[in-house]
C-alpha positions as CSV (number, residue, x, y, z in Angstrom):
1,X,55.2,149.3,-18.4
2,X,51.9,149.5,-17.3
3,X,50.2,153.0,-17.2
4,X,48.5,153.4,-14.2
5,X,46.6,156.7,-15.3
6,X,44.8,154.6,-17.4
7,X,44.6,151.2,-15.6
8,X,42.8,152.3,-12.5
9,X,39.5,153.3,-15.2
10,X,39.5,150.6,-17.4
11,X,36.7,148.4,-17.6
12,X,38.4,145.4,-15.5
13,X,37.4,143.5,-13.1
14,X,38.0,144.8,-9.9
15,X,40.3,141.5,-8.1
16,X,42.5,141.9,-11.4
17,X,43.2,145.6,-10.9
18,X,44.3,145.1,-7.2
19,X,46.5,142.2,-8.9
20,X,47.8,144.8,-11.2
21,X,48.2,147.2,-8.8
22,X,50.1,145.3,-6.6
23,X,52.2,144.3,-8.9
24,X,53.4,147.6,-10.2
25,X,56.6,149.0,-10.1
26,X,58.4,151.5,-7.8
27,X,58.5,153.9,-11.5
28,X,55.3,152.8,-12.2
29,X,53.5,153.7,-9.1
30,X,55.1,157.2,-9.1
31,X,54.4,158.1,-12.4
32,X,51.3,158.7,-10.9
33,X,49.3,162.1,-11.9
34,X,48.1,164.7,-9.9
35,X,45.0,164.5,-12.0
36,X,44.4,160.6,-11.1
37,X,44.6,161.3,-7.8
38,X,42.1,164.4,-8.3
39,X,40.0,162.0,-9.9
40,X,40.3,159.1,-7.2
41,X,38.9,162.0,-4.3
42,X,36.5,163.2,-6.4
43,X,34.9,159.6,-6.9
44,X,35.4,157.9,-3.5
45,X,35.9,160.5,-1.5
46,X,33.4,161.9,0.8
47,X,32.1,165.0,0.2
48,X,32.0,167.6,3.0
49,X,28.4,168.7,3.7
50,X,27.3,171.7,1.9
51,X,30.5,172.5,0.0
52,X,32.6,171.3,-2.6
53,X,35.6,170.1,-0.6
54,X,36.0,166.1,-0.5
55,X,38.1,164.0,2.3
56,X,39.5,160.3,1.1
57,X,40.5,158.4,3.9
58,X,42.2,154.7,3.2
59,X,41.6,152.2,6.2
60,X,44.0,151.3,8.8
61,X,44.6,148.0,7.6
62,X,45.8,149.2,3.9
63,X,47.8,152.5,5.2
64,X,51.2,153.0,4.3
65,X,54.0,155.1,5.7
66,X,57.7,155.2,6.2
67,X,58.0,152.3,8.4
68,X,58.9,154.4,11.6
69,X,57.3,157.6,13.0
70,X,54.2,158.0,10.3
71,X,51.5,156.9,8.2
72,X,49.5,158.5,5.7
73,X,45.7,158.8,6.7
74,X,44.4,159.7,3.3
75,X,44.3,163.3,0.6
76,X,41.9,166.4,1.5
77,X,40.7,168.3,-1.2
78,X,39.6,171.8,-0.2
79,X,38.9,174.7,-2.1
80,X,40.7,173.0,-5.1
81,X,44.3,172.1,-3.4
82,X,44.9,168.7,-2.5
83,X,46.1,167.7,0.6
84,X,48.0,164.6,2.8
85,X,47.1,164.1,5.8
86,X,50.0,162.5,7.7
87,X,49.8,160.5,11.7
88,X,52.9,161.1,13.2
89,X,53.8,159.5,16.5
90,X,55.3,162.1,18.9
91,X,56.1,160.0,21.8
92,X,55.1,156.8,23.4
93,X,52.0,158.6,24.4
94,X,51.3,161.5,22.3
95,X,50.5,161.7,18.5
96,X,49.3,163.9,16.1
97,X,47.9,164.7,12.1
98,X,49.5,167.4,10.2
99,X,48.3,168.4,6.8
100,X,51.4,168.7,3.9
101,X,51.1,169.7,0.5
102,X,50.0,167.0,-2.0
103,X,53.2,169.4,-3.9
104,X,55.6,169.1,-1.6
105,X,54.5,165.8,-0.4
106,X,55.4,164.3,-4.0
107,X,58.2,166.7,-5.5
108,X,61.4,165.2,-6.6
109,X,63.3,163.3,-4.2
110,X,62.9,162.7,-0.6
111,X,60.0,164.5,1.8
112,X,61.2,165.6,5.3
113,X,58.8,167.2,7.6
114,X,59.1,168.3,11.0
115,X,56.7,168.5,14.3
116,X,57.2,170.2,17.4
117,X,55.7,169.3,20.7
118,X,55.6,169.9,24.2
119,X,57.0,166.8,26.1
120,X,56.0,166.5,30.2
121,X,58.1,169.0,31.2
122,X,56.8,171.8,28.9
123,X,60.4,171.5,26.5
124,X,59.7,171.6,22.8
125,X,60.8,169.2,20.9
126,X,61.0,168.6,17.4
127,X,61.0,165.3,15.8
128,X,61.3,164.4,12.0
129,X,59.7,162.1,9.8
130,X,60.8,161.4,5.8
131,X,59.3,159.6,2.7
132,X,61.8,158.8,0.0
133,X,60.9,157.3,-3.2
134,X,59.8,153.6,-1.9
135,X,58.0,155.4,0.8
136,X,56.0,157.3,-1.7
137,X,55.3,154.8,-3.5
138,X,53.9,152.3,-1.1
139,X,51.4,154.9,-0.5
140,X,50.4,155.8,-3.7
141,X,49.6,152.4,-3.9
142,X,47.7,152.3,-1.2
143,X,45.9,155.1,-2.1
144,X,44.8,153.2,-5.6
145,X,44.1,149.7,-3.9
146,X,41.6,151.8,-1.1
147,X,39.9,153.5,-4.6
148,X,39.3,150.2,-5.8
149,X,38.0,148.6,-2.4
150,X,35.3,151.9,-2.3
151,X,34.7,151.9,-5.7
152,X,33.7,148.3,-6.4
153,X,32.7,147.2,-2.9
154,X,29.6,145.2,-3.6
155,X,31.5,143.3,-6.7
156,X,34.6,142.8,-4.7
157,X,32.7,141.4,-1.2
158,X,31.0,138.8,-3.7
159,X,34.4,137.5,-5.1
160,X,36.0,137.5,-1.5
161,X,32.3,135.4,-0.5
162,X,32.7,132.9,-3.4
163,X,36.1,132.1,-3.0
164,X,38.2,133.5,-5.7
């Protein structure tokens, strides 16, 4: 079982850790620490202007979410409390962002979270989104493969140039 703690700051080359990485386990990817993903922010993320707060975002091509309502935008780190920042798709027009605790967000067993919204007629609604364990994990991983991609850009945009 590969310890993905460790893996992500080995001295590897960077196409072989994505390999890794995608190849991972549902357990493996979840075994994730808090402190990994502390460290991921603190190296790739970009820091906030004048303060020590960080903000990670992970493209739209490599987000991950729970296959219906919402995707996972990227982690805030602000005033030392991590953060997921979560799209959710109200309607067929309307969306928005919500911020969840990266606590909440990853404690034991399924996630549900909630957002209520005005539809045209001025009703509120409230519609429901949840993450269970494969959910989770698909975006822990995609939080690991965006790391890499910032990380090791110039060294990974060579490998993509040559061919390999």
């Amino acid at each position: 079982m590969t310890n993905v703690n460790t893996e992500l700051f080995r001295r590897t080359a960077p196409v072989k850790k994505i390999e890794i990485i995608k190849n991972m386990t549902q357990d493996e990817l979840l075994s994730i620490s808090k402190e990994t993903i502390l460290r991921i922010v603190k190296e790739t993320g970009r820091r906030v202007t004048g303060s020590r707060n960080y903000e990670f975002y992970v493209q739209p091509g490599r987000r991950k979410g729970n296959d219906w309502i919402s995707v996972i935008e990227g982690i805030w780190l602000y005033k030392g409390k991590l953060s997921i920042i979560t799209y959710i798709q109200v309607d067929d027009d309307a969306a928005a962002s919500i911020i969840v605790p990266f606590n909440d967000f990853f404690k034991e067993g399924a996630f549900r979270g909630s957002i209520r919204s005005e539809d045209f007629y001025g009703n509120i609604q409230t519609n429901y989104f949840v993450y269970g364990k494969r959910a989770k994990a698909e975006v822990i991983r995609s939080f690991c493969i965006e790391f890499i991609y910032i990380k090791y850009k110039s060294k990974i945009s060579e490998k993509i140039q040559v061919g390999v």
